[in-house]
Phi, psi and omega in degrees: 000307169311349181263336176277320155321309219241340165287117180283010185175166203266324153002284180312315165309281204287345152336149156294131180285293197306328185322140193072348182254161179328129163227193208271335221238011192256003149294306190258038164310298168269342167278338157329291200304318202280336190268349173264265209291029159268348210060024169271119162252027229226106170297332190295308154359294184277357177258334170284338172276333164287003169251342174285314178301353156145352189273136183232342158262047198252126171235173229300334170319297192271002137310287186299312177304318184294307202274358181309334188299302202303336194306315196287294198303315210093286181263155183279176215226152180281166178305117192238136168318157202244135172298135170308165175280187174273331172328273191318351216250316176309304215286309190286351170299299244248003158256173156282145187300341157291347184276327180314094182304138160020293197293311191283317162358295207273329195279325184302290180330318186297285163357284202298315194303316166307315173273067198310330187274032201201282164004270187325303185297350166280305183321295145022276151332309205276314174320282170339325165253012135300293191299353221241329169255006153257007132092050163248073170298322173302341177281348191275137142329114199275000000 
């Protein structure tokens, strides 16, 4: 009774409650956009390829809801890379950078690049492990 009370207008009611938060379909997300600008448009189709990848108690409803926005646009907006967890953005702070494979080298780069303040807190790190496995007390401040 109180979001109705406390609503200044019927807009604020008729909001999506789930906007923005985690669903079952948010792993397949992106291959759903890329088999929708392929022209498989048919949600039954895409709910037997999302239980062959590995989702197996999904039904054909909340498929057909997720893809209903592409039904209006026509195309799926392309795929954008999914942000690391903070674990990985840490785990890649906190090695060196030769220990890092390729993929992640370039995924990191990305990460600092999007971020300044991540940037910095990299730099940071990197200094901080420097002083601390090449033994440069002279340089610290008495």
């Amino acid at each position: 009774m109180r979001q109705y009370y406390r609503a200044g207008s019927v807009d604020v009611l008729l909001a999506t409650p789930r906007a923005g938060r985690r669903t079952v379909l948010d792993e397949f997300t992106e291959h759903l956009h890329e088999r929708w600008n392929d022209g498989c448009t048919t949600a039954l189709t895409l709910v037997d390829e999302i239980r062959a990848l590995g989702l197996s108690r999904q039904r054909y409803a909340t498929v057909r809801d997720c893809l209903r926005p592409l039904c209006d646009v026509g195309t799926a907006p392309p795929a954008t890379p999914k942000i690391p967890k903070v674990r990985t953005i840490t785990s890649w702070m906190l090695h060196h950078a030769d220990n890092l494979t390729d993929d992640e080298q370039l995924r990191f780069k990305q990460v600092l690049a999007s971020c300044q303040h991540l940037e910095t807190t990299a730099a940071h790190v990197t200094s901080f492990a420097e002083m601390l496995t090449g033994r440069h007390g002279d340089r610290l401040s008495s």
